[in-house]
Backbone bond lengths (Angstrom), bond angles and torsions (degrees), N, CA, C in turn:
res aa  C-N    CA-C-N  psi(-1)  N-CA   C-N-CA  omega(-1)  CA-C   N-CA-C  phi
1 X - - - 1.463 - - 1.528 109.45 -
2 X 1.150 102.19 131.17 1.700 102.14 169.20 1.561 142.62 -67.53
3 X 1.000 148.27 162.07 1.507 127.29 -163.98 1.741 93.32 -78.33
4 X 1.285 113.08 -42.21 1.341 112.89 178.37 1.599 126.13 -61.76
5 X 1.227 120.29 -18.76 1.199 140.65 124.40 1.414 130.52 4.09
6 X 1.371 80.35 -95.58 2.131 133.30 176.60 1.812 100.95 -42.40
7 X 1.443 96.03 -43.42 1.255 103.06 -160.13 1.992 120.74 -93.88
8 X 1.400 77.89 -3.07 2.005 94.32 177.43 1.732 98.73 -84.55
9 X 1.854 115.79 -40.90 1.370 115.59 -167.67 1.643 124.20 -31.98
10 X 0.875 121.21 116.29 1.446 134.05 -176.41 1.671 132.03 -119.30
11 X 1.097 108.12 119.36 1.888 94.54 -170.45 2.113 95.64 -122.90
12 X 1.390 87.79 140.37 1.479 114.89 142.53 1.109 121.56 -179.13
13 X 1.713 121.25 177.30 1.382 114.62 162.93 1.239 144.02 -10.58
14 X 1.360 136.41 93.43 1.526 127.04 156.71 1.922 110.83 -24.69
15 X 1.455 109.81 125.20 1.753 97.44 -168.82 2.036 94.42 -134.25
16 X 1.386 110.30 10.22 1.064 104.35 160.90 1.735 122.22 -144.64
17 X 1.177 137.14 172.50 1.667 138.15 -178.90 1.480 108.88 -41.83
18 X 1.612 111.85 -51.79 1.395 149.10 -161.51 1.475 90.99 -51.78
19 X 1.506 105.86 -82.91 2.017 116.29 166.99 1.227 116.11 -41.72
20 X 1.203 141.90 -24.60 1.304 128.17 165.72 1.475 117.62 -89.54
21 X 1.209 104.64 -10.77 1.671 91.96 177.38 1.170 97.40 -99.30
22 X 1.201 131.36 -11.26 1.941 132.45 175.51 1.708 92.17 -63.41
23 X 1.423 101.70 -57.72 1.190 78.80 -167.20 1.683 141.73 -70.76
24 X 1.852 85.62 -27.87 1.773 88.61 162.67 1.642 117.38 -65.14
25 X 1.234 110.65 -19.06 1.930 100.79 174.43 1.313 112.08 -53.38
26 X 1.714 118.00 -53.84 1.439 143.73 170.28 1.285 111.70 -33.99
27 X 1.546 110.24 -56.44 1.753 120.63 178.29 1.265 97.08 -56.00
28 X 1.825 125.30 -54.56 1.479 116.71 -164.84 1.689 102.32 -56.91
29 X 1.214 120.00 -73.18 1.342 114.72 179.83 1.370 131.24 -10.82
30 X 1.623 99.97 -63.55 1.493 111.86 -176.12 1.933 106.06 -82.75
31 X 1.002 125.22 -3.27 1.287 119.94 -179.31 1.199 120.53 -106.52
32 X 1.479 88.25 -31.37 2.109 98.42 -174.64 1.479 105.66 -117.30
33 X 1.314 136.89 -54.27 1.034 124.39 167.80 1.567 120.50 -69.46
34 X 0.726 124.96 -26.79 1.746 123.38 164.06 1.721 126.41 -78.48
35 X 1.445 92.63 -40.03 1.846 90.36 -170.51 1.536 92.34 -109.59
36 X 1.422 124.41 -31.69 1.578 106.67 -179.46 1.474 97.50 113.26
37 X 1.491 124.44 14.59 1.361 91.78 170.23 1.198 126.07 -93.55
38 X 1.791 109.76 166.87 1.338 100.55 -178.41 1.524 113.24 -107.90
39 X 1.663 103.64 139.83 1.432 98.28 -174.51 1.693 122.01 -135.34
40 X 0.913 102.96 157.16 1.762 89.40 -159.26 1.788 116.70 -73.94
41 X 1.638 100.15 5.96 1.896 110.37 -170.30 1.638 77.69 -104.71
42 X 1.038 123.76 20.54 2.117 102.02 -179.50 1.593 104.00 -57.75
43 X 1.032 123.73 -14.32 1.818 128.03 -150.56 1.631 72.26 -83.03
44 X 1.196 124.91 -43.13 1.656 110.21 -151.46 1.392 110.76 -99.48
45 X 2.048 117.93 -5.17 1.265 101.61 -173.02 1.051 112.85 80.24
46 X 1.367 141.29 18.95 1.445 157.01 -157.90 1.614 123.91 -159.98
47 X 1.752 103.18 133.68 1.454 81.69 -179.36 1.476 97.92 -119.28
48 X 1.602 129.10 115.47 0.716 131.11 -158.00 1.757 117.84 -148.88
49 X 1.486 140.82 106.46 1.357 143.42 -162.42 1.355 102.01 -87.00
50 X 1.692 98.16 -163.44 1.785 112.88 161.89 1.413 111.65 -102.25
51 X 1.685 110.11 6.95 1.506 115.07 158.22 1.103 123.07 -67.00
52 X 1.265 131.76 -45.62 1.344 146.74 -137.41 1.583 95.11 -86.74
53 X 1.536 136.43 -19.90 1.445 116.26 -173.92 1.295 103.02 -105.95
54 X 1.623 116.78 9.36 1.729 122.03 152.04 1.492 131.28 -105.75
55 X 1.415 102.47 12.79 1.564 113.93 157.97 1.444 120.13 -118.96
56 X 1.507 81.43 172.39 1.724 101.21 -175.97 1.748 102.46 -92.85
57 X 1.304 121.85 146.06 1.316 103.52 167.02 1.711 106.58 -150.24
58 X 1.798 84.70 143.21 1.422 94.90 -160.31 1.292 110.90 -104.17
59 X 1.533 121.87 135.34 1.685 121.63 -160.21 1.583 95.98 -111.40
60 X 1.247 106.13 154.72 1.368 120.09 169.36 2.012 92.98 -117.11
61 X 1.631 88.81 128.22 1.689 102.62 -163.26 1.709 95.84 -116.37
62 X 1.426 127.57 128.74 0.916 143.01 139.19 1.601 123.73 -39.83
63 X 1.309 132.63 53.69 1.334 157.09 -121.70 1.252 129.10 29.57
64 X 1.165 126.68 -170.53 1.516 131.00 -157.27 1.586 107.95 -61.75
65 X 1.458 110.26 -47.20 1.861 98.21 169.29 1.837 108.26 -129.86
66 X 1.160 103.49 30.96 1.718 116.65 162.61 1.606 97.28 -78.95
67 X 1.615 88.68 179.44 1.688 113.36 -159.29 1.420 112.89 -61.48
68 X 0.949 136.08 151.16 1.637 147.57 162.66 1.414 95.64 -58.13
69 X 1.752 116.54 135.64 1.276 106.25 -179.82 1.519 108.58 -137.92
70 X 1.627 92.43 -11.31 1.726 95.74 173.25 1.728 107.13 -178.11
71 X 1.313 115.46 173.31 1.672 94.57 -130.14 1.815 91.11 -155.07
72 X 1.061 106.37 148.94 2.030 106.99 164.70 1.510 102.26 -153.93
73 X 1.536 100.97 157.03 1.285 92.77 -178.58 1.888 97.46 -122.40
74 X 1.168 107.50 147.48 1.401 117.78 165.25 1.163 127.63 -127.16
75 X 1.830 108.14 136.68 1.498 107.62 -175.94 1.851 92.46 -134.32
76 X 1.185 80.95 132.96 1.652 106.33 170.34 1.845 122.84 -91.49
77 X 1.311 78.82 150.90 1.827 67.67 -171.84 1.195 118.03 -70.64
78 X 0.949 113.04 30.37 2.021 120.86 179.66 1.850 80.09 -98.79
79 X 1.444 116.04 -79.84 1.207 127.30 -154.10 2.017 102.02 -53.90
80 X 1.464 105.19 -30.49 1.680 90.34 178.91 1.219 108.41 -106.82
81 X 1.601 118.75 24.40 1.691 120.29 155.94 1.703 98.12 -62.98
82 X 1.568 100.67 -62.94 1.400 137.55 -150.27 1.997 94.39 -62.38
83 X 1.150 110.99 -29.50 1.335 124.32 -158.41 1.664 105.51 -98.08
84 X 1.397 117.90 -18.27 1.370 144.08 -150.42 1.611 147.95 52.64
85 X 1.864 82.28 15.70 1.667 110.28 -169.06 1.301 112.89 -177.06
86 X 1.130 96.00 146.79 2.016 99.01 159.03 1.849 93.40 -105.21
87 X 2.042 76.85 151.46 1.529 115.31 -154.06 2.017 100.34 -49.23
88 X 1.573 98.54 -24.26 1.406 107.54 -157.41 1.670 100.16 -81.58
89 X 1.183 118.52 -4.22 1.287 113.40 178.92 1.561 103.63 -95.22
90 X 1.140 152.70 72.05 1.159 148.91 -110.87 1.792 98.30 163.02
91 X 1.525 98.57 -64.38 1.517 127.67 -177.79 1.533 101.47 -66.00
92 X 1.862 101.95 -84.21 1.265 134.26 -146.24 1.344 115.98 -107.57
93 X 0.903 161.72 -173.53 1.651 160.33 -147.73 1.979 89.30 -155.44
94 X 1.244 123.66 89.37 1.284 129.98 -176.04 1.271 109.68 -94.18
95 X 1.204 127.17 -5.89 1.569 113.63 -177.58 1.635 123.36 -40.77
96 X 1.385 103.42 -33.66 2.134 87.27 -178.95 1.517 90.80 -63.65
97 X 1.018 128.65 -42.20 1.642 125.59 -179.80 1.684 121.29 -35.79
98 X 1.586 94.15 -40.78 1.708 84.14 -168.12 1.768 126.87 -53.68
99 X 1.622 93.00 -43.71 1.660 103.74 -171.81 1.213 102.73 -76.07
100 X 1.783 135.21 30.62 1.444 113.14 156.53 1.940 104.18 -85.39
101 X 1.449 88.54 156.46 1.509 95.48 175.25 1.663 100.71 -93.01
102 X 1.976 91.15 162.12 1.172 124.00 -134.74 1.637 127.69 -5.29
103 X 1.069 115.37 88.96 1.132 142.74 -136.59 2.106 100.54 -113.12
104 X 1.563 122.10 108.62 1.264 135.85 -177.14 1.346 125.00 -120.69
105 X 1.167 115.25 136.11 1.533 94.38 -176.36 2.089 109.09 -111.71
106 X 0.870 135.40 -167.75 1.092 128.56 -174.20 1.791 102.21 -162.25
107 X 1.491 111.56 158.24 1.801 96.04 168.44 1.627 82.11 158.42
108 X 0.960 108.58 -177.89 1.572 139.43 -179.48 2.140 107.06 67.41
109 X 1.352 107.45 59.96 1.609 113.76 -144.75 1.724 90.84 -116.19
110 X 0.913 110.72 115.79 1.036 126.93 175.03 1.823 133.06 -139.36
111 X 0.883 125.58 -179.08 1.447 113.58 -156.44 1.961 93.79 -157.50
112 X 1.288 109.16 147.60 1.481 112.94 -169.55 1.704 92.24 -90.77
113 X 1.485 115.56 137.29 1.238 117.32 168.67 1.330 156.73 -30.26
114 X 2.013 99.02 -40.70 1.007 139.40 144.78 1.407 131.75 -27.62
115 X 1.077 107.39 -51.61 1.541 145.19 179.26 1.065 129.38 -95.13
116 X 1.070 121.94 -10.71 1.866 135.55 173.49 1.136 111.38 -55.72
117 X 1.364 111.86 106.58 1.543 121.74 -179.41 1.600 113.12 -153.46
118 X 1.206 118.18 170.54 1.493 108.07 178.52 1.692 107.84 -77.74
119 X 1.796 103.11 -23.13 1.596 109.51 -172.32 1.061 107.59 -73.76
120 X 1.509 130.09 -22.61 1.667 130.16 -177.54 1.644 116.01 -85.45
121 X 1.382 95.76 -40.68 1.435 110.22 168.06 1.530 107.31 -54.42
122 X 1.442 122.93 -62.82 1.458 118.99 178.12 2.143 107.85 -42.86
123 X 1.159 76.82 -70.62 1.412 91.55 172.21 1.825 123.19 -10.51
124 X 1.519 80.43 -56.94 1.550 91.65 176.99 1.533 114.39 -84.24
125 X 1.716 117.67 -32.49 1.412 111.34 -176.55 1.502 109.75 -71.57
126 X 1.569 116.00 -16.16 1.569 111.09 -170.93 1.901 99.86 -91.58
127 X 1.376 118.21 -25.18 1.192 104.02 154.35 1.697 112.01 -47.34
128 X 1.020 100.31 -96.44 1.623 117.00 -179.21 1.611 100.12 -3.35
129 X 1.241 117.85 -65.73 1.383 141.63 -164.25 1.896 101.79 -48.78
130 X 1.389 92.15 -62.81 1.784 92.43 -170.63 1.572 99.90 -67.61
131 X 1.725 129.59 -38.32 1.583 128.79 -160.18 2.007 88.26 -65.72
132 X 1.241 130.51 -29.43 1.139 140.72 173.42 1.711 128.40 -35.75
133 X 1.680 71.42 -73.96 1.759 89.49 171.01 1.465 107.46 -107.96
134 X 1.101 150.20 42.25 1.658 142.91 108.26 1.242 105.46 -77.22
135 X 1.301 150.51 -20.72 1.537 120.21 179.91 1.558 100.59 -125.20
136 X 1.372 105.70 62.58 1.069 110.97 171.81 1.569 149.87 46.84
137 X 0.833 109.63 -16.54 1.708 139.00 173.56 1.728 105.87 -33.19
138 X 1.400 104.79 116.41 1.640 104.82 -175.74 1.328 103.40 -106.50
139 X 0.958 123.29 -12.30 1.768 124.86 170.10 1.334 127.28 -142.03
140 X 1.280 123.38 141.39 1.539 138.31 -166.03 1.393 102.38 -130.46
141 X 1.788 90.34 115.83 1.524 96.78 163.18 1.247 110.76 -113.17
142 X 1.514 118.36 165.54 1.529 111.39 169.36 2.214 104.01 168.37
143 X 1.314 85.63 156.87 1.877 99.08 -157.78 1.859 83.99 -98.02
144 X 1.551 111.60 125.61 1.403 114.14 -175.72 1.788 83.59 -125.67
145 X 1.440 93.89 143.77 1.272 112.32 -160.28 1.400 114.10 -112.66
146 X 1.416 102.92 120.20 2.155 89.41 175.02 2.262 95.69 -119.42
147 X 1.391 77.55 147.38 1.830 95.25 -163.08 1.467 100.99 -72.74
148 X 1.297 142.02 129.76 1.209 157.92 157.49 1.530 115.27 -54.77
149 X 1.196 128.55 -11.37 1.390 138.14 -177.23 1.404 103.92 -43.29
150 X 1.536 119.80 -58.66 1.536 120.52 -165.57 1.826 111.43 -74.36
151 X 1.169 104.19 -6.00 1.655 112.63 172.62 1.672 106.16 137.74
152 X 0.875 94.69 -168.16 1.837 108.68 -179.33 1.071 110.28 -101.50
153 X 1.384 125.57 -41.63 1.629 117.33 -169.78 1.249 110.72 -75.76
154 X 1.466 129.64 -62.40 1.061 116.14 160.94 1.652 149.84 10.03
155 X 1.948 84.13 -66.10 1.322 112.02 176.11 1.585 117.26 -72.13
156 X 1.470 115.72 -38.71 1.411 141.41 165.64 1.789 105.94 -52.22
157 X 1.247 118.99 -41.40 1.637 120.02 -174.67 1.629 109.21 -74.35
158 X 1.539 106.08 -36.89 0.964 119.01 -178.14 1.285 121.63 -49.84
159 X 1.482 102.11 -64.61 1.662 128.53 171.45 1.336 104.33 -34.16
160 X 1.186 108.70 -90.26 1.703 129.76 173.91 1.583 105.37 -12.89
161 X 1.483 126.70 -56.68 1.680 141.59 159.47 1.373 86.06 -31.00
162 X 1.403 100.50 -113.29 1.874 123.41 179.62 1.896 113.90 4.43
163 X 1.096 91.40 -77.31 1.720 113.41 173.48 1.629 105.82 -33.77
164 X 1.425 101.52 -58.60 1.149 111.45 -170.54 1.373 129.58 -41.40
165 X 1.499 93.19 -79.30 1.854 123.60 151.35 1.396 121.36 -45.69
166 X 0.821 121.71 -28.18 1.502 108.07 -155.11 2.262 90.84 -143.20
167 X 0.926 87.14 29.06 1.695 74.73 161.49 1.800 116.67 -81.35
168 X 1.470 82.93 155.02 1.751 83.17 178.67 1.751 99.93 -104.15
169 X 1.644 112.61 163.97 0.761 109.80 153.67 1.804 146.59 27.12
170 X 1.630 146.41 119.74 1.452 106.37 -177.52 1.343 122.58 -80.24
171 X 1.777 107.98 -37.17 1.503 110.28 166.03 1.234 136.00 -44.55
172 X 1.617 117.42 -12.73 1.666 134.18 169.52 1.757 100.82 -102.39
173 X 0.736 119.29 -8.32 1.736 97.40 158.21 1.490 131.65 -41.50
174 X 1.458 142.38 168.89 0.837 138.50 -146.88 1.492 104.22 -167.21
175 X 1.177 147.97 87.53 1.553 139.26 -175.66 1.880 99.72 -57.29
176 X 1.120 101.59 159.18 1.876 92.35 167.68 1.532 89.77 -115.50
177 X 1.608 98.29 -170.66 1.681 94.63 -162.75 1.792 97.78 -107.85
178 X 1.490 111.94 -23.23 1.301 113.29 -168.72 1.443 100.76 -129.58
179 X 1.550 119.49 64.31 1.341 144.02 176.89 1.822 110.01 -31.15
180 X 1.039 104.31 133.17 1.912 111.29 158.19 1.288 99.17 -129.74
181 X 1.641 97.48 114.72 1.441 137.30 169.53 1.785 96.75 -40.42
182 X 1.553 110.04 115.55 1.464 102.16 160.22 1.092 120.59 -57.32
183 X 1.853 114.84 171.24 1.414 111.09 155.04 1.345 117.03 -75.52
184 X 1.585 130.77 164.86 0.937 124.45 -171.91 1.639 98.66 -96.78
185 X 1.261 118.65 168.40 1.832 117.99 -162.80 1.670 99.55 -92.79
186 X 1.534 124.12 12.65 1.502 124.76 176.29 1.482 89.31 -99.76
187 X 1.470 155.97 -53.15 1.400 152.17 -159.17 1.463 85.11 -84.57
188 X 1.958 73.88 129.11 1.584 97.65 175.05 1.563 114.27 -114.29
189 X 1.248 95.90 79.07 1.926 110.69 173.64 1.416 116.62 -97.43
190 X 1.142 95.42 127.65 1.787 110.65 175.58 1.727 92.47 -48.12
191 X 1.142 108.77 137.87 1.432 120.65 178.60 1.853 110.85 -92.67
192 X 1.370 113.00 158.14 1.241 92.44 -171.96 1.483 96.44 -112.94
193 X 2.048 106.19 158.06 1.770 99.06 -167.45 1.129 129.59 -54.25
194 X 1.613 119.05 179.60 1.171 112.08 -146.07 1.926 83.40 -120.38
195 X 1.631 112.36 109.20 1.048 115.10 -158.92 2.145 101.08 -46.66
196 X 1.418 96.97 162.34 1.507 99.64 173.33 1.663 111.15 -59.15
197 X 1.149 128.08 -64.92 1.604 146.69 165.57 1.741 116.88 -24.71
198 X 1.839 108.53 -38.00 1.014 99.16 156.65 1.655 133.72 -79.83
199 X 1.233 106.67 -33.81 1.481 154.97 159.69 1.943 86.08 -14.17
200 X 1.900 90.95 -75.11 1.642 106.24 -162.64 1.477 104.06 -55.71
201 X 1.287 116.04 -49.01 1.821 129.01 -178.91 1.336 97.41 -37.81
202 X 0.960 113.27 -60.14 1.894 115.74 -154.18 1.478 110.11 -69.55
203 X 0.930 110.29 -27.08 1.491 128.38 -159.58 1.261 84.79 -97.75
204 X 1.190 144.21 -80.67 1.486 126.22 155.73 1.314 134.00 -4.49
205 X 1.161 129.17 -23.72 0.947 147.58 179.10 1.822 124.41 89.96
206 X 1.431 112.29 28.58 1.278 113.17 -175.68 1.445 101.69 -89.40
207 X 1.668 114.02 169.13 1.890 110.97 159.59 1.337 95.15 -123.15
208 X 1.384 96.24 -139.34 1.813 107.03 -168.86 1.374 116.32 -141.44
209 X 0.815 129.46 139.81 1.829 151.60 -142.17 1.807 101.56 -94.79
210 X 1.426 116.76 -6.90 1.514 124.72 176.41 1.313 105.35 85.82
211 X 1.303 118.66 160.73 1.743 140.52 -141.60 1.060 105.92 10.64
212 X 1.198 120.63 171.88 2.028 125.28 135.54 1.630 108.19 -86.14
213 X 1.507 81.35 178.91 1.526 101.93 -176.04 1.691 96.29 -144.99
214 X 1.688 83.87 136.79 1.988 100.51 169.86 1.517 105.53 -82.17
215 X 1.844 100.39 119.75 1.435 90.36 171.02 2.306 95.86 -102.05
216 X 1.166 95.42 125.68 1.334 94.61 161.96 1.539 134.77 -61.02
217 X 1.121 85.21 -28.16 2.245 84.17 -163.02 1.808 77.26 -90.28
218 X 0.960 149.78 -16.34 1.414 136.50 -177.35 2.233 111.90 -95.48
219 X 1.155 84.59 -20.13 2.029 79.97 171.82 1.729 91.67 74.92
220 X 1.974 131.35 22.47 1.061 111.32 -168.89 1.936 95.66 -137.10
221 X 1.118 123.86 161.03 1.668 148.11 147.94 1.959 109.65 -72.37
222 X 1.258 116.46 88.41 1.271 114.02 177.94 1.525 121.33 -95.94
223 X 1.152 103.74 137.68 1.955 107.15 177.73 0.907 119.42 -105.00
224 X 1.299 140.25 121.87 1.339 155.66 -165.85 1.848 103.55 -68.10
225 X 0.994 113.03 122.23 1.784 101.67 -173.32 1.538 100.24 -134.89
226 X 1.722 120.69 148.30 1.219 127.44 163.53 1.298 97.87 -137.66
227 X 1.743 114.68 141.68 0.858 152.35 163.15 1.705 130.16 -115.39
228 X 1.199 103.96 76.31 1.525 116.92 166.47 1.188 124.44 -46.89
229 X 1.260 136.39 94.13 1.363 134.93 -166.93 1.811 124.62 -61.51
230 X 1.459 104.71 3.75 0.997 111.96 163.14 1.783 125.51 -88.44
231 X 1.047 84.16 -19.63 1.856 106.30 157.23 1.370 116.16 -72.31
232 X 0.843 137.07 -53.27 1.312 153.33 173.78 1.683 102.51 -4.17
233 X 1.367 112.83 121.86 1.519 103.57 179.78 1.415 102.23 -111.94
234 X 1.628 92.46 139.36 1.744 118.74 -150.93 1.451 103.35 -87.45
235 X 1.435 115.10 -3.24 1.775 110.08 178.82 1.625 90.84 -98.15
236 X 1.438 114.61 -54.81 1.307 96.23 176.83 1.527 133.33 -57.51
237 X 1.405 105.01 -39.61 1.759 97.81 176.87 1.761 129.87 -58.28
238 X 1.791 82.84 -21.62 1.719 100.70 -178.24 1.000 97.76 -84.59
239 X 1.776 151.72 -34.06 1.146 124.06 155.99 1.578 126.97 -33.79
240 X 1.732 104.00 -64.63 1.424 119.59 -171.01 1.656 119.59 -47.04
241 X 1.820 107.63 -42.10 1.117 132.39 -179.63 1.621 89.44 -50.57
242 X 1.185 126.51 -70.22 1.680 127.70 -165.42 1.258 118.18 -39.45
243 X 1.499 95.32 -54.49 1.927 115.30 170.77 1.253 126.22 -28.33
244 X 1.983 96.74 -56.81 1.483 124.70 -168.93 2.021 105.38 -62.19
């Protein structure tokens, strides 16, 4: 990507039908034609739930009325009262989760191919970042995904790392419902990378909610993550913020 590029990236709200279905085309692309998942909107070229007409979703725009180039969706606990859940309970058994205050979840985040860069990625996390802290939101949940393509163990060594380091709390744990067995810390397997997206979370200052979980219809190993925005680290977000 070019700096001139870099420098058109733009994020806010999807504010019409049109932008949200740009952006679920985008999701289809990067989810189904790229990673292989399977999803039950394939008929339409779209990746699209019964979540999606109780969130907000925030686009990263190739200038002010250029193309949608990468995308998140957010649901607030108003919208998964109304909805009868957030998406992440699906995975993981979140209940210590519920009684945090103001409490959001985020996920389905993706980025157009084209555009894959660490500057677009920022781009989009410093959106995310400011829509965060202007509407107040003291906690972020959300399932960050690493792709199973290169094998399982890998992905399993990885976890086991992740888990390790970066657990939160025990009373914020989270069982998932369709568990992947860690590795155990005696097998010595090259671990596989540590996607960028999780990369941004951590550094952000989020941890992890304990195990993963296999989601099937996605071809992915997902980690349950919270990010308390009082954690939030203020050199990094003020980078991201710049980006955004």
């Amino acid at each position: 990507m070019t700096n001139e590029r870099n420098e058109r990236l733009t994020t806010r709200l999807a504010e019409t039908a049109g932008e949200i279905q740009a952006a679920q085309r985008l999701r289809y692309r990067v989810f189904a034609d790229e990673m292989g998942a399977r999803l039950e909107s394939a008929c339409e070229a779209l990746d699209r739930d019964e979540f999606d007409s109780y969130c907000k979703h925030l686009i990263l725009c190739d200038g002010p009325d250029g193309p949608i180039v990468g995308t998140y969706r957010i649901l607030t606990a108003e919208g998964a009262r109304a909805i009868g859940r957030f998406y992440s309970a699906s995975e993981f058994e979140i209940e210590p989760l519920l009684a945090l205050p103001h409490l959001v979840e985020i996920g389905r985040s993706c980025i157009d191919p084209a555009y894959r860069s660490g500057a677009a990625l920022a781009a989009l996390l410093g959106g995310l970042a400011r829509h965060l802290r202007t509407s107040g939101y003291e906690h972020v949940i959300g399932c960050a995904s690493i792709p199973t393509s290169f094998g399982l163990e890998p992905v399993r060594t990885l976890c086991a790392q992740l888990v390790r380091e970066h657990a939160g709390p025990p009373e914020l744990r989270c069982a998932p419902r369709h568990p992947l067995p860690l590795a155990a810390s005696s097998e010595r397997l090259t671990p596989a990378s540590v996607p960028p997206l999780i990369r941004g979370y951590l550094r952000m200052g989020a941890f992890i909610c304990g195990p993963p979980a296999l989601d099937a219809e996605f071809g992915t190993v997902d980690l349950l993550m919270l990010l308390p925005m009082a954690r939030l680290d203020r050199r990094y977000a003020h980078r991201l913020l710049r980006a955004a």
